[in-house]
C-alpha positions as CSV (number, residue, x, y, z in Angstrom):
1,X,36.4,-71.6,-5.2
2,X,33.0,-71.5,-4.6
3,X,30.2,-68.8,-5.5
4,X,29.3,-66.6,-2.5
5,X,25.2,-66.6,-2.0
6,X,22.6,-64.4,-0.4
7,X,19.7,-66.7,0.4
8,X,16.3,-65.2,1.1
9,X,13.2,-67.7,1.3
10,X,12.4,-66.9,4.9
11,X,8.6,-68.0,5.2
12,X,8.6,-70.0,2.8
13,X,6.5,-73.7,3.4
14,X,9.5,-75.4,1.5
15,X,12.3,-73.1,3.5
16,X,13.9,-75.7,5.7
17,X,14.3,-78.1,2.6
18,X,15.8,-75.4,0.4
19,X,18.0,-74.3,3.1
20,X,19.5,-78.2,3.3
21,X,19.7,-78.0,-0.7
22,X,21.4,-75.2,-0.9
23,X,24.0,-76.1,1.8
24,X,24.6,-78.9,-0.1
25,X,24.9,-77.6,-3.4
26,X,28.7,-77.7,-5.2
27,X,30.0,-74.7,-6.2
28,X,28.0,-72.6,-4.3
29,X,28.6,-70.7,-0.6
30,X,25.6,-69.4,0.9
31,X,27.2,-66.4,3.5
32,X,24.2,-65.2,4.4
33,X,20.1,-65.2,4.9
34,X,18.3,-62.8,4.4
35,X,14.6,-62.2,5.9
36,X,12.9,-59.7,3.4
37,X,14.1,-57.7,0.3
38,X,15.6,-54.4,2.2
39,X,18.1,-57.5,4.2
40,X,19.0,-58.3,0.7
41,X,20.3,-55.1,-0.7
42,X,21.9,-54.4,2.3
43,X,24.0,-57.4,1.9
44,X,24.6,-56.6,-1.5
45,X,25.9,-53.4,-1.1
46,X,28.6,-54.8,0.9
47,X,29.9,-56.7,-1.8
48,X,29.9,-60.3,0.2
49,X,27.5,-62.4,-2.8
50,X,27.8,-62.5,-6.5
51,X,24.4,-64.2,-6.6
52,X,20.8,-63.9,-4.9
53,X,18.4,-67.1,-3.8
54,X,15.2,-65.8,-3.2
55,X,11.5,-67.2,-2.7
56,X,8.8,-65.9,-5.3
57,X,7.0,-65.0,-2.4
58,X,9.5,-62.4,-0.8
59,X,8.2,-59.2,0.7
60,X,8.0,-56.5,-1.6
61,X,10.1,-57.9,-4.1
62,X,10.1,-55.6,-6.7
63,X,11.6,-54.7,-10.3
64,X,13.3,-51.9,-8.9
65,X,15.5,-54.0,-6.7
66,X,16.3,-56.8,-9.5
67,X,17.8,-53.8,-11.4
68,X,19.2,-52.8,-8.4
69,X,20.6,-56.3,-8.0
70,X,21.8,-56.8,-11.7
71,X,23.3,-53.4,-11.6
72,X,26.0,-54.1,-9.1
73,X,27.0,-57.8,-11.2
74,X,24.8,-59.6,-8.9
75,X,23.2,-62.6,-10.9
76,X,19.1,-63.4,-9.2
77,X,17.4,-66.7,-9.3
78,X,13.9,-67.3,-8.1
79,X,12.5,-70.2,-6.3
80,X,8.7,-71.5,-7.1
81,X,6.5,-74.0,-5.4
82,X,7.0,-77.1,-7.4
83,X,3.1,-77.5,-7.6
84,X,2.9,-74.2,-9.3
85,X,5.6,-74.1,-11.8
86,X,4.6,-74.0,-15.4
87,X,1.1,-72.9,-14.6
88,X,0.1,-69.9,-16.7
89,X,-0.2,-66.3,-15.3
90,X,1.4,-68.0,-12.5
91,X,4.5,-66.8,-10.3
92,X,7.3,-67.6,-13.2
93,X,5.2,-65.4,-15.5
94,X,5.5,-62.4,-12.6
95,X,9.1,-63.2,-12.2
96,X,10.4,-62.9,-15.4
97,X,8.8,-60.0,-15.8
98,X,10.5,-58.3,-12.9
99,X,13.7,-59.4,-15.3
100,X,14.5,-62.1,-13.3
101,X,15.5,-65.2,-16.1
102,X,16.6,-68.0,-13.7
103,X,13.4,-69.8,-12.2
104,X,13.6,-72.8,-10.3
105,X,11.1,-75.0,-8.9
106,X,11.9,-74.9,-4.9
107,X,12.7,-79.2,-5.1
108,X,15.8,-78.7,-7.2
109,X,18.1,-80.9,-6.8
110,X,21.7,-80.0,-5.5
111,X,23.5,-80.2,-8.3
112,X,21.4,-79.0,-10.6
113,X,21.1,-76.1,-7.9
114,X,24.8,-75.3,-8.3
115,X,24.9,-75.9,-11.8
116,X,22.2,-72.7,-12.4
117,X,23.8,-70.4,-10.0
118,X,27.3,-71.1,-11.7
119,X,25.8,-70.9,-14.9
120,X,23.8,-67.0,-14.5
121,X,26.8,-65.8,-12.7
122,X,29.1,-66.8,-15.3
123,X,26.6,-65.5,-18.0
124,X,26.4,-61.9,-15.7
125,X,23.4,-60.2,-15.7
126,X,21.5,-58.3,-19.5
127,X,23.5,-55.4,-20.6
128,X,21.5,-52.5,-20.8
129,X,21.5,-49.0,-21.4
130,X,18.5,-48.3,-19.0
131,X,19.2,-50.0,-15.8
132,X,18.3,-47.6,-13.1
133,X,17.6,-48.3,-9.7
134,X,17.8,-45.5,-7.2
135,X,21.3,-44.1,-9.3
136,X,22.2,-44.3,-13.1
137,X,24.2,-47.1,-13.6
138,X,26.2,-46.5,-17.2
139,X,27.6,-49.0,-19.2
140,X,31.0,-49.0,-18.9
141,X,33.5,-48.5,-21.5
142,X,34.2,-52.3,-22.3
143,X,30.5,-53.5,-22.5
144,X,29.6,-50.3,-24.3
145,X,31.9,-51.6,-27.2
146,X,29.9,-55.2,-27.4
147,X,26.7,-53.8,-26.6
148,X,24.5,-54.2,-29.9
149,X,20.8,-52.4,-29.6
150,X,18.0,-54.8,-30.5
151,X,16.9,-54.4,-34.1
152,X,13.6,-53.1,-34.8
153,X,11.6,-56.5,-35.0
154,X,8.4,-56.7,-37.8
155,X,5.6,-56.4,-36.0
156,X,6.4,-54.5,-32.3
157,X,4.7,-51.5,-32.1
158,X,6.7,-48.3,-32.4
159,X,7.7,-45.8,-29.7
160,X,8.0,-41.7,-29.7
161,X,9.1,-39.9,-27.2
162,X,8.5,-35.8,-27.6
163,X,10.5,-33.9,-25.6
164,X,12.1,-30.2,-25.5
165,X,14.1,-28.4,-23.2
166,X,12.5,-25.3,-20.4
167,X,10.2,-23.0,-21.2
168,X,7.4,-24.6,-22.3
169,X,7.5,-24.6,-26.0
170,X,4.8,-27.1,-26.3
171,X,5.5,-30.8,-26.0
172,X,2.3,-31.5,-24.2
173,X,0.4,-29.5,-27.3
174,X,2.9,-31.9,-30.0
175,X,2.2,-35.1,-28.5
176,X,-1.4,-35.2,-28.0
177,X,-2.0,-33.6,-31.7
178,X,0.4,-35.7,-33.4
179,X,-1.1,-38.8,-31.6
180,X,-4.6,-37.8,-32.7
181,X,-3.6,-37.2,-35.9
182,X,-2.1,-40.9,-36.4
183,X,-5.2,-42.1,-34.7
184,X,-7.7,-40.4,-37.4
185,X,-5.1,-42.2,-40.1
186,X,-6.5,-45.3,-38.2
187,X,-3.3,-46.3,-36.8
188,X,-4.2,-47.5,-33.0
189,X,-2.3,-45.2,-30.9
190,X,-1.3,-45.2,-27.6
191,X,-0.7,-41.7,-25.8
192,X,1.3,-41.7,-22.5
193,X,1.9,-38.6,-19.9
194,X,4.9,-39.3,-18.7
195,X,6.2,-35.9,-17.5
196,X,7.0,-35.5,-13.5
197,X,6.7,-32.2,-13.5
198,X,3.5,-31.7,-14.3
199,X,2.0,-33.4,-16.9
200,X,-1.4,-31.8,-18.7
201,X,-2.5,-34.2,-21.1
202,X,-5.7,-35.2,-19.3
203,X,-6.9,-31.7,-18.7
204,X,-6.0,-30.7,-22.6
205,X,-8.4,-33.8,-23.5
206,X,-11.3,-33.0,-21.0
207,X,-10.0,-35.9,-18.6
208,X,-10.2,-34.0,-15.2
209,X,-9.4,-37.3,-13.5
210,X,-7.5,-37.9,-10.2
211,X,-6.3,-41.4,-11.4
212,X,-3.3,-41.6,-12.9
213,X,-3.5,-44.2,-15.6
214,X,0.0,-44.8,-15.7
215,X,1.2,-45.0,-12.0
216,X,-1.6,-47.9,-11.5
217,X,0.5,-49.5,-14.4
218,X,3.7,-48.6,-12.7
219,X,2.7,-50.1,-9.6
220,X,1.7,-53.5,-11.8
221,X,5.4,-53.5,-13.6
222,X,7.0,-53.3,-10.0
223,X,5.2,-56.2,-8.6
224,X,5.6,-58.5,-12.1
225,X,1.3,-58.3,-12.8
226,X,1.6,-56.3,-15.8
227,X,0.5,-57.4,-19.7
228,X,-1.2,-56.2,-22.5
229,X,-4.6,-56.7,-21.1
230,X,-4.1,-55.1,-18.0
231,X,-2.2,-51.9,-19.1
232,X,-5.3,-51.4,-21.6
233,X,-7.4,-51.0,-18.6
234,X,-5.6,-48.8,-17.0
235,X,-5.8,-47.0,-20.5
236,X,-8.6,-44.6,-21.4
237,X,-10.5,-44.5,-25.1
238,X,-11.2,-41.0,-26.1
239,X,-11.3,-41.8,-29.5
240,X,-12.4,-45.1,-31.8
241,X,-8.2,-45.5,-32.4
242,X,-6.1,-43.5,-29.3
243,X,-6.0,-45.2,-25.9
244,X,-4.6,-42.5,-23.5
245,X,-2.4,-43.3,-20.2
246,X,-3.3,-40.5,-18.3
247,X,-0.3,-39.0,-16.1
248,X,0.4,-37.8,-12.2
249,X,-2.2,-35.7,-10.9
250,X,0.4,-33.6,-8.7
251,X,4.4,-33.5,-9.4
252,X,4.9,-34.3,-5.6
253,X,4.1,-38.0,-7.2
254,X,6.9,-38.2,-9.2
255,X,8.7,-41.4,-7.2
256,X,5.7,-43.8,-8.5
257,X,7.6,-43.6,-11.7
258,X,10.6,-45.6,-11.4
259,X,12.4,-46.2,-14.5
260,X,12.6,-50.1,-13.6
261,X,8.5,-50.1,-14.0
262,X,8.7,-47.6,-17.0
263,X,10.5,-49.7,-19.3
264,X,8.3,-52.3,-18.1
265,X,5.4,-50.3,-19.2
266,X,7.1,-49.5,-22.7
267,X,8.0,-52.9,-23.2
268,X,4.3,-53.6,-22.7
269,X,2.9,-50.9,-24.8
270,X,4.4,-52.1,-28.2
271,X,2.4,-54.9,-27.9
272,X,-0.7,-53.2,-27.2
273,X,-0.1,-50.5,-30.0
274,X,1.4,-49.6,-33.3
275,X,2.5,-46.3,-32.2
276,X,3.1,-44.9,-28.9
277,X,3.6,-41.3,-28.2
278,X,5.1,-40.1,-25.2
279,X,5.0,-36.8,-23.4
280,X,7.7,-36.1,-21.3
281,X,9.2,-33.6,-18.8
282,X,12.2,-31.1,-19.6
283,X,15.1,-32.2,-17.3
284,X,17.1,-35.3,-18.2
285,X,19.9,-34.1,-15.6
286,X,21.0,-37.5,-14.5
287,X,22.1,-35.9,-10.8
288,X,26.4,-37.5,-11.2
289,X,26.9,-35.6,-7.9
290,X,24.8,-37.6,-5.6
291,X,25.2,-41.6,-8.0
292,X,26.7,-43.4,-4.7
293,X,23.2,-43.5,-2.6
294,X,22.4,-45.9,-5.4
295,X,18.8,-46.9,-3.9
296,X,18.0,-43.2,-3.9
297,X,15.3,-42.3,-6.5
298,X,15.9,-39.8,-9.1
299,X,12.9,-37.6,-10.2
300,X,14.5,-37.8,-14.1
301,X,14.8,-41.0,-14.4
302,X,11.4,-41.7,-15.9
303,X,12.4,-39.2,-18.4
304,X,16.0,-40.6,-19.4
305,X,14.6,-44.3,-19.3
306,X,11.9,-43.1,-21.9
307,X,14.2,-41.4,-24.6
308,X,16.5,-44.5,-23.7
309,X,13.8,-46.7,-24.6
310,X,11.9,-44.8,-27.7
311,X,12.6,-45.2,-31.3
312,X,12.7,-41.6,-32.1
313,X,13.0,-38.7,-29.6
314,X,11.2,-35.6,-30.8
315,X,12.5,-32.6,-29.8
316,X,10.0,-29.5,-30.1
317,X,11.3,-25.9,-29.6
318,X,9.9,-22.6,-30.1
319,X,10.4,-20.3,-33.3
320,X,12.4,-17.9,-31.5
321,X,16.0,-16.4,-30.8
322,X,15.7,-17.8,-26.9
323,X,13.9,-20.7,-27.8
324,X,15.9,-21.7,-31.0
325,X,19.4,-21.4,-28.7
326,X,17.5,-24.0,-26.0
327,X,16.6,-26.0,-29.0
328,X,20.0,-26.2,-30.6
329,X,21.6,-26.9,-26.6
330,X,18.7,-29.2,-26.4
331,X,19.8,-31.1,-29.8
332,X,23.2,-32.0,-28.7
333,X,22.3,-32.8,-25.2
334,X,19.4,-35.5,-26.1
335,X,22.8,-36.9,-28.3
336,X,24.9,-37.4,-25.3
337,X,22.2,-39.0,-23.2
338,X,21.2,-41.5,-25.9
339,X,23.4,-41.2,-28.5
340,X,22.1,-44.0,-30.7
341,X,18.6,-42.8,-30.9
342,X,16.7,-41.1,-33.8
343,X,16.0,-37.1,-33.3
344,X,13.4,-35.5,-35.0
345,X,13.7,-31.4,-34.5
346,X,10.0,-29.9,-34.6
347,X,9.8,-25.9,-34.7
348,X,6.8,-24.4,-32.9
349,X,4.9,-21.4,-33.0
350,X,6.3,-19.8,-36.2
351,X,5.4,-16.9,-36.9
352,X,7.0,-13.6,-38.5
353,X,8.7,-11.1,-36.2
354,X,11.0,-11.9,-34.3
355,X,12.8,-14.6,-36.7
356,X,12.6,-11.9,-39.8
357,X,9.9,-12.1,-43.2
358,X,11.2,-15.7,-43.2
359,X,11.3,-17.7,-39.7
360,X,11.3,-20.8,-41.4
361,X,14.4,-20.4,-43.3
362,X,15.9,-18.5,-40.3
363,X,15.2,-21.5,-37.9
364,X,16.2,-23.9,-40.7
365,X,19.9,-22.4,-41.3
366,X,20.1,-21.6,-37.7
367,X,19.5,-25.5,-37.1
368,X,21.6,-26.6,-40.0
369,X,24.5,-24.8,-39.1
370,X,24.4,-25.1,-35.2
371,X,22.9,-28.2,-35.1
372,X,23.5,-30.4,-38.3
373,X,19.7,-31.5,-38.2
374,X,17.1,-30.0,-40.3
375,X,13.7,-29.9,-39.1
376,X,11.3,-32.0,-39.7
377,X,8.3,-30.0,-39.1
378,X,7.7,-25.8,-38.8
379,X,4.3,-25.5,-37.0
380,X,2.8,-22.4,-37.4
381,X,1.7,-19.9,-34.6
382,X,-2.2,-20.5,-34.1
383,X,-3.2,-19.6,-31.3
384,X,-6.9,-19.1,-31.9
385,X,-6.8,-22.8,-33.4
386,X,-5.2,-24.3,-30.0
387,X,-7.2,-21.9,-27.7
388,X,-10.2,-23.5,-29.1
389,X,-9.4,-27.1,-28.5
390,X,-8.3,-26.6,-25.0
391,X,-11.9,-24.8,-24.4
392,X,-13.8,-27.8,-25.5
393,X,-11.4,-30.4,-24.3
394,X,-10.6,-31.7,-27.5
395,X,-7.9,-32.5,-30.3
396,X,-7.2,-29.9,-33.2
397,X,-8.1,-32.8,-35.5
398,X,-12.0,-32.4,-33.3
399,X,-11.9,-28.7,-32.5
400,X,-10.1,-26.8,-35.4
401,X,-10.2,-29.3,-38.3
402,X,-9.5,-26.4,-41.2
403,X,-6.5,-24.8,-39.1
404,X,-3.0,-24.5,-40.3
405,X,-1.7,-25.6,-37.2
406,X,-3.9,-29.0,-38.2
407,X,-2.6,-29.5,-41.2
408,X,0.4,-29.1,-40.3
409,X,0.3,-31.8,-37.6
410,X,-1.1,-34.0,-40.5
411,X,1.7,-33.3,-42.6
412,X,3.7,-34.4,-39.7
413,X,1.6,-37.5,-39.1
414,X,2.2,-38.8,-42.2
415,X,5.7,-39.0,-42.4
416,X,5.6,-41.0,-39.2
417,X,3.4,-43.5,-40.4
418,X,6.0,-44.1,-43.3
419,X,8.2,-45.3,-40.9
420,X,5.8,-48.2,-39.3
421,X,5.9,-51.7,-40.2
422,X,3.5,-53.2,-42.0
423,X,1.6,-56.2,-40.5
């Protein structure tokens, strides 16, 4: 029986050749053409093609709609010109890093034609626990039983993602100490806002800037340009070892962060640092209600795709009885949305009162027997410390060097920095 296809290389100079390939090709049924990329996933939806034909050249061909694509068991292959296939930075580079895997130059023959569609359909698309496309797209039971997580390879950089439930009990304060900390240890950091709801990391560093560092490098990951060099541009130095990605200037922005270009952007980022610390919003509500408009975006999927893709989430709740209860909820929700990643529980603004003589062994038997997690830092209530850095635009580390709350996020720097591998 052979393998239905979608076929979209409308404009193409080498169309009408690929069109008389194709046709002739054994195995394979092409049952429709498509003229652009929304034609495409249209025709997928209805479930007619197992596999996609398309020119590297397509209109707004995207990483969003691969995922899409891969999401509903649909295998994608990419034709090139023959004249620029193995050229480097050239369209097989994009491509692939749009996740398509099957490039072809557009002069295949027939058979070999058939051979690589049979082949990537039979093979099925990556598993993954982060495809996301417009809807969440699990893994389902079976594949979650072979599915294997990557080991962490010698020498790719290492990813934290600090997160904590509502009411602000300060992520945005955690992350941009903790990765100026690691930076004055002289490990090259790289500190992302990625929080839709309205991220402050550039206006806690003195970087009243309208760009967003990090949807520019969005908009590169969707269209395949991104690598190391270019998301370093988009990048800001504010200090000899911490690159900064600033975030959205208003939440209303929150669609130019599709998870497809996130993980992209992660991906990216361990190459271009040791460590990089991520700053992200409160809700990982993954919206089950409305999953069938699968090409609908999803304002937490940015978030969800980060703790999916980090090596240690770090959850930071405040040293109180409201905030310790959202911290514990907060604990065993981060373990049903990614289950099989590292948490680290930091305790903010401690402080006597309301927690007893002794809120850190209140908040540490509270975790311990609620939670089963002990935590791995108790930062101290200082607010004179962190009023003065936000004045002057700067790090505690710059702004409040003798301060508890300081040393404290040195303590806490240091035990990450155990954990990195050495070159």
């Amino acid at each position: 029986m052979s393998i239905p296809v979608l076929l979209a290389v409308t404009g193409a100079p080498w169309e009408a050749d690929v069109v008389q390939r194709t046709e002739r090709a054994p195995g394979i049924k092409v049952v429709r053409r498509c003229v652009d990329i929304a034609d495409v996933m249209a025709a997928a939806a209805s479930g007619q093609a197992r596999a996609v034909l398309l020119a590297d050249a397509l209109a707004r061909l995207s990483s969003d709609a691969v995922a899409a694509l891969h999401a509903r068991g649909i295998a994608v292959l990419a034709l090139v010109d023959p004249t620029e296939t193995g050229a480097p930075f050239g369209p097989e580079d994009r491509l692939s890093r749009m996740g398509i895997e099957r490039i072809l130059p557009a002069d295949v023959s027939p058979t070999d034609l058939g051979r690589a569609v049979t082949e990537a359909v039979e093979s099925g698309p990556e598993i993954s626990t982060a495809h996301f496309s417009g809807g969440f797209v699990p893994l389902t039971p079976e594949s979650a039983v072979n599915y294997d997580p990557p080991p962490y390879s010698q020498g790719a950089g290492r990813m934290i993602a600090v997160w904590g439930p509502t009411g602000a009990p300060g992520r945005t304060t955690v992350a941009v100490n903790l990765a100026s900390e690691l930076a004055v240890k002289g490990v090259p950091t790289l500190l992302a806002d990625a929080d839709v709801y309205g991220g402050t990391v550039a206006q806690m560093l003195g970087m009243l800037d309208e760009t967003s560092g990090l949807a520019a490098a969005a908009r590169s990951a969707s269209n395949g340009s991104l690598d190391m060099i270019t998301l370093a541009r988009y990048a800001r130095q504010v200090a000899p070892h911490l690159l900064v990605l600033t975030g959205l200037s208003r939440a209303d922005r929150w669609t130019e962060l599709r998870p497809a270009a996130i993980e992209a952007i992660w991906s990216t980022a361990r190459e271009l640092a040791p460590v990089t610390v991520v700053d992200v919003g409160f809700c990982i509500e993954t919206d089950e209600e409305i999953s069938f408009d699968s090409l609908a975006p999803r304002r937490n999927g940015a978030t969800v795709a980060t703790l999916e893709q980090a090596d240690e989430v770090m959850i930071v709740g405040t040293a109180d009885p409201v905030g310790l209860t959202r911290l514990i909820r907060a604990v065993h929700e981060v373990r049903t949305v990614v289950p099989s990643t590292n948490v680290r529980v930091v305790v903010n603004r401690l402080r006597s009162g309301a927690l007893g003589g002794a809120p850190g062994a209140a908040a540490a038997e509270a975790l311990g027997q609620y939670a089963g997690i002990e935590p791995a830092a108790l930062l101290p209530y200082d607010l004179n410390a962190v009023d003065t850095a936000m004045s002057h635009g700067r790090s505690l580390a710059e702004a409040a060097k003798s301060s508890k709350l300081r040393k404290a996020f040195q303590q806490l720097a240091a035990t990450v920095v155990k954990h990195l591998v050495p070159a």
